[in-house]
N, C-alpha and C positions, 0 to 999 in steps of 0.2 A: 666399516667394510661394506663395498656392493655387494648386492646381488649377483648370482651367474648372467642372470640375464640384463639387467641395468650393463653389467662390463660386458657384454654379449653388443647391443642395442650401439655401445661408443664405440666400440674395431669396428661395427659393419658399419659404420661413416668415412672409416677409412677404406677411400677405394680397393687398393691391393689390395687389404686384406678380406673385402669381400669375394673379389675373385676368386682368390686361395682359396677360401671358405668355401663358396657354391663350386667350382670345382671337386673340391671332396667330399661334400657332403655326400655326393650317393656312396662312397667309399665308406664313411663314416657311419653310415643307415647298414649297410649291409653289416660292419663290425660291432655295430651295437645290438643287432638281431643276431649275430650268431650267439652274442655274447649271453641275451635274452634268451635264448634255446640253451646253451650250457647252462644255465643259473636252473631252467625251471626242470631240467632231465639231472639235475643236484650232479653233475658232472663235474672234476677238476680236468683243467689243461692236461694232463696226465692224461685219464680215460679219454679228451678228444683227440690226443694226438696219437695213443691207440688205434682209434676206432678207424680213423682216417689213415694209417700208416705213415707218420711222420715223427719227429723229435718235440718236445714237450719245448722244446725255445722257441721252434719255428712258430707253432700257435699262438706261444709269449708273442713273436715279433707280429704276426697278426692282427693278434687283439690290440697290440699299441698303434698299427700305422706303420708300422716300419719294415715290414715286407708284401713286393708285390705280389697279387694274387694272380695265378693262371683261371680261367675258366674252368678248368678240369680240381683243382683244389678247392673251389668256390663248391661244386656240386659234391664232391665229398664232404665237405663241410656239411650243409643243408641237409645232404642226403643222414651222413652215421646221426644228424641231429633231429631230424623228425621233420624237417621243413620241406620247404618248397622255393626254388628258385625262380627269381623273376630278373630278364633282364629287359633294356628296353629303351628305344630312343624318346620314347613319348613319357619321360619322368614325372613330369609337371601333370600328368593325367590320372599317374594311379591318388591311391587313395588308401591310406591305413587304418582300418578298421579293426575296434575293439574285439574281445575274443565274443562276447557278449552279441555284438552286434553279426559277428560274421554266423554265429549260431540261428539267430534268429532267422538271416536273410536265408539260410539252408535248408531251413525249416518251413520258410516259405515259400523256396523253389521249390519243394518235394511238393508240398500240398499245391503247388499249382503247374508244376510241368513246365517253369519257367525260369532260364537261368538267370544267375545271378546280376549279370551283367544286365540282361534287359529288365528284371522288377526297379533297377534304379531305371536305368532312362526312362521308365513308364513312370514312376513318382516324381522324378524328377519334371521330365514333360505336364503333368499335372498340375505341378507346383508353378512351374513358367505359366500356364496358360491361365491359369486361376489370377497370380500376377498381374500378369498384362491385360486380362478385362477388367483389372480391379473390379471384381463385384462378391459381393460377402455370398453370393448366394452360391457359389463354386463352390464352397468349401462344402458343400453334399457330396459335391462330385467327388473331389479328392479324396470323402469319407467313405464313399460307396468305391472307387476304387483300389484302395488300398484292403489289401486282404483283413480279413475282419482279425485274423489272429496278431496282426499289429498292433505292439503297444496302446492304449489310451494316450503314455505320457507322449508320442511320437507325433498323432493325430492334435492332439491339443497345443503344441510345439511348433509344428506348422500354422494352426490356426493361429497363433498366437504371432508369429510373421505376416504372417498374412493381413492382421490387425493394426500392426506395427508400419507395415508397406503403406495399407489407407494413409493412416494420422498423416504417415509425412508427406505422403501427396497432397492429403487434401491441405495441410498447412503448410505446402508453397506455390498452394494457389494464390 
């Protein structure tokens, strides 16, 4: 027997059915997060289709794919579950981060007064420009800028790209 993802890896060769696929996938991401919010609030279909005022099928037909969702059903959802709605044409731009990690990054806008959004593009900007001088000696910089309350293993992880970016340049000189 394959893998899910090996039988995953041969459909998306077949054209149609990638389209299918990337077409629904943000449908799919959204009904695999609500479904991730019932699992961990120990909720059955029952208590969400309470909480939201609907029939405990309609959620069944939900969770399968097989009913559309309104906007206004989408935010009851997220809302009776503890979540946060995101909608957005720029899909390809977010980014799903661990609980672990969203923790930490909150903890580091508080100690510095800087949202979330911008401590990445500033690490991130660090990381490109360190990059593109190729020079080992940057990585002070990205050290010294990176709030000191960040991981060791995050800082050494970088470093360790960073390492990895040289070798291959310098061996296709």
């Amino acid at each position: 027997m394959k893998s899910l993802k090996e039988l995953k890896d041969r459909l998306m060769k077949d054209e149609n059915f990638r389209k299918i696929y990337e077409e629904r996938k943000p449908l799919m991401d959204f009904i695999n997060d609500i479904l991730e919010l019932r699992y961990k609030k120990g909720w059955t279909q029952e208590d969400l289709a309470k909480a939201v005022g609907t029939a405990k099928s309609n959620i069944s037909r939900i969770e399968n794919g097989k009913q559309n969702l309104s906007y206004e059903m989408m935010q009851k959802l997220v809302k009776a579950l503890g979540g946060k709605l995101l909608i957005t044409a720029f899909g390809d731009r977010v980014v799903k981060l661990s609980e672990e990690t969203v923790r930490m990054l909150d903890e580091i806008s508080k100690r510095t007064g800087k949202t979330i959004d911008h401590l990445v593009e500033e690490i991130v900007e660090m990381f490109k420009d360190t990059l593109r001088k190729n020079n080992m000696e940057n990585i002070s910089k990205v050290d010294r800028g990176i709030p000191r309350i960040m991981s060791s293993e995050i800082k050494g992880a970088m470093r360790s790209e960073i390492e990895k970016f040289d070798r291959i340049r310098l061996d296709d000189k």
